[in-house]
C-alpha positions, 0 to 999 in steps of 0.5 A, spaced: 432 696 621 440 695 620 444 699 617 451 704 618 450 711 618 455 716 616 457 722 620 460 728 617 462 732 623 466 727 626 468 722 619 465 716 623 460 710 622 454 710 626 451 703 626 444 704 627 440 697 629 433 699 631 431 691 632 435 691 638 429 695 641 426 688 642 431 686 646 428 681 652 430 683 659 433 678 663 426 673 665 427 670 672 426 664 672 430 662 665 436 664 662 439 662 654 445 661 657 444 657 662 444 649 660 437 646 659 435 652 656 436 648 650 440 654 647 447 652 649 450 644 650 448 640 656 455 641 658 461 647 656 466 651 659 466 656 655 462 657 649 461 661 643 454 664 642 452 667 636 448 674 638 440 673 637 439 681 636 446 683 632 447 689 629 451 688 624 451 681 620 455 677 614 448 678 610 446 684 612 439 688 608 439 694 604 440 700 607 433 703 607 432 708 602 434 715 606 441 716 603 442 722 598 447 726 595 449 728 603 447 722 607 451 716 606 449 709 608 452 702 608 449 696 609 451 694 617 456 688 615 460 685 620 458 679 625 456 679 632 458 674 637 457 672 645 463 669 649 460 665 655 465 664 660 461 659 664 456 654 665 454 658 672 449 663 672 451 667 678 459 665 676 465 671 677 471 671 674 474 671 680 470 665 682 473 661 676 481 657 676 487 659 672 485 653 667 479 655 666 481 663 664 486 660 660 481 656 656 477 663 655 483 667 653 484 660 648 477 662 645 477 669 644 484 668 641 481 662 636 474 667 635 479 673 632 482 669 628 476 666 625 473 673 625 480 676 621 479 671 616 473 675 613 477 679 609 470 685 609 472 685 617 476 691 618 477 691 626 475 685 631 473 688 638 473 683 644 469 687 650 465 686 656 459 689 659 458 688 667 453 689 672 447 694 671 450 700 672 452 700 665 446 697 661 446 689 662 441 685 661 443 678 662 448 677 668 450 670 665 457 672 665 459 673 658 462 678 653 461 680 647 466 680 640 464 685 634 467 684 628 467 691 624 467 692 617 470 699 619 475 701 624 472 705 629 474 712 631 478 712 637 483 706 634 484 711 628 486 715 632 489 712 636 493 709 629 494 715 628 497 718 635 502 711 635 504 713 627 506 719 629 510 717 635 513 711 631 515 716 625 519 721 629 522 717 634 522 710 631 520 707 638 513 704 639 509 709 643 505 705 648 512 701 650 514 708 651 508 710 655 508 703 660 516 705 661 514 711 664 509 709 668 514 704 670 519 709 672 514 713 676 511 707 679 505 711 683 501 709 679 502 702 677 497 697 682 501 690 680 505 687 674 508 679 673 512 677 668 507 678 661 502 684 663 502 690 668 494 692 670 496 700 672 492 707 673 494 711 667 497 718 667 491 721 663 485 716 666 478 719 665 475 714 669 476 714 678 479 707 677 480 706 670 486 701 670 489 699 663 493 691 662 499 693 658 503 687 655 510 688 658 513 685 650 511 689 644 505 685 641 500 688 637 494 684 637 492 677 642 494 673 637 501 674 638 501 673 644 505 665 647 501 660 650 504 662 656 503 669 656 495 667 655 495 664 660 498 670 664 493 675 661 488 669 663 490 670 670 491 678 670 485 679 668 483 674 674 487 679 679 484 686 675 476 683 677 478 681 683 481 687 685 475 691 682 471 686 687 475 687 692 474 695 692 468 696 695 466 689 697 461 688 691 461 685 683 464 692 681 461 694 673 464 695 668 466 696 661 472 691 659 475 694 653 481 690 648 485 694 643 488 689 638 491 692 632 486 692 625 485 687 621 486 686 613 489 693 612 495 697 612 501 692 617 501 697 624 505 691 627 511 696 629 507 700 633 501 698 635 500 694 641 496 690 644 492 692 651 486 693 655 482 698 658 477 699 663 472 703 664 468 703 671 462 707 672 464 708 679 467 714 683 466 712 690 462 706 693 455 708 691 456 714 686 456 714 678 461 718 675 456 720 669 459 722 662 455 729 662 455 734 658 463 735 657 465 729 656 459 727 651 458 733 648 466 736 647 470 729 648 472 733 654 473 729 660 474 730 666 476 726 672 475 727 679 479 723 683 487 724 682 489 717 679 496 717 685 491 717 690 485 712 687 492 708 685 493 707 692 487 705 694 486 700 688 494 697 691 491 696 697 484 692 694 489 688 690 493 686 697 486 684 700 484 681 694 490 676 694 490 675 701 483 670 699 487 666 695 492 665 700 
């Protein structure tokens, strides 16, 4: 079964994809991705996969038959990629050089727009799962691309926030939202030219960072050769200091926000960024999503973000003292 289901309560599309059940855990003497699996070339750097067990497809199957007058389906189109970062099958990103960041950042900017050209896709969502903690099942270094067929609540809403702000104000309200972060400074771990990596205001994760491109862009398409390479090597920097925390490959759910797809132009104020999402509260404890947050979307962080801002200051200080 692949199919989209409409929920009333919250006006979202859920995707239900019950093959994805048969989802194989990792063998231990074998992986997809490594080469000599058969299933990737002999020879690669980065490589785009196409998903064995997609949710959502460009050639879907009818929905089954449970729809009504009240209980809407849609058939689950869209498309559904694997991004591998490298060949190694043990690889961390901070492991691999600028270049090869840069060609990772070239591939996801060639896969969204070879996504946006398929004019039923509404939104292409780059993302990364890391480590168990957060439900991996393939350590191979890898993310994911879904291309949508809708736009997905939390981008509407925050569509529809950035709107809002730009009407009354005329400004873009993520620009506004870096420049005070900038201003109060406490919060920001590093900046360079191109990106800032800071703990936001209102994080509801302990050590959940954001990556704001300094100028004003909307989607990773937008973005110069120079500044791919920047945001190449911000990422690089952002993971090494997560690793360098704790003195572990720390998890995480890397998350990019571009602008929607084949659909109203929100480039004035819409803007390109990434957010992280690390399970981790201390060294050996997981902030669970519980009741409030799962169940009201009321989150609560038990950290106060300009004390963890400081202790990931300090992890991004050892961490660079390696590269030296």
């Amino acid at each position: 079964m692949a199919e989209l289901r409409w929920h009333p309560l919250t006006q979202d599309w859920v995707m239900i994809a019950s093959h994805r059940q048969a989802r194989p855990q990792m063998p231990k003497d074998w992986c997809p991705f490594c080469p000599g699996s058969g299933k990737v070339p002999e020879h690669y750097d980065v490589y785009k996969y196409d998903n064995d067990f997609p949710a959502l497809s460009q050639d879907p199957p009818a929905p089954d038959d449970v729809a009504n007058d009240f209980f809407k389906t849609a058939p689950a189109y869209g498309k559904c990629e694997v991004i591998l970062y490298s060949p190694g099958h043990t690889t961390t990103v901070p492991e691999l050089s600028d270049d090869h960041m840069e060609k990772l950042v070239d591939l996801w900017c060639e896969r969204f727009d070879a996504l946006r050209q398929d004019e039923q896709i509404k939104y292409v969502f780059i993302f990364e799962n890391r480590g168990e903690a957060v439900g991996v099942t393939m350590p191979h270094p890898h993310g994911q691309i879904y291309g949508y067929s809708f736009v997905p609540k939390k981008i509407e809403l925050e569509l529809a926030s950035a709107k809002d702000y730009f009407e009354e104000k005329g400004r873009c309200l993520f620009c506004d939202m870096l420049k005070a972060e900038l201003d109060f400074q406490k919060r920001v771990i590093f900046s360079n030219e191109h990106f800032t990596v800071f703990l936001p205001f209102f994080t509801e994760y302990p050590y959940g960072v954001y990556i704001f491109a300094n100028s004003h862009k909307s989607n990773l398409n937008e973005l110069t050769q120079e500044e791919r390479r920047a945001l190449a090597v911000t990422i690089k920097h952002t993971v090494g200091m997560l690793d360098s925390l704790f003195d572990y490959k720390f998890p995480y759910m890397m998350c990019m926000h571009n602008a929607p797809v084949n659909g109203p132009d929100v480039h004035d104020s819409y803007h390109f960024h990434i957010e992280f999402f690390p399970p981790m509260r201390s060294a050996d404890k997981i902030k669970y999503n519980a009741s409030s947050e799962t169940g009201v979307w009321a989150h609560c962080n038990p950290t106060c973000p300009e004390q963890t801002a400081q202790e990931l200051r300090e992890a991004y200080g050892r961490y660079m003292k390696t590269l030296a």
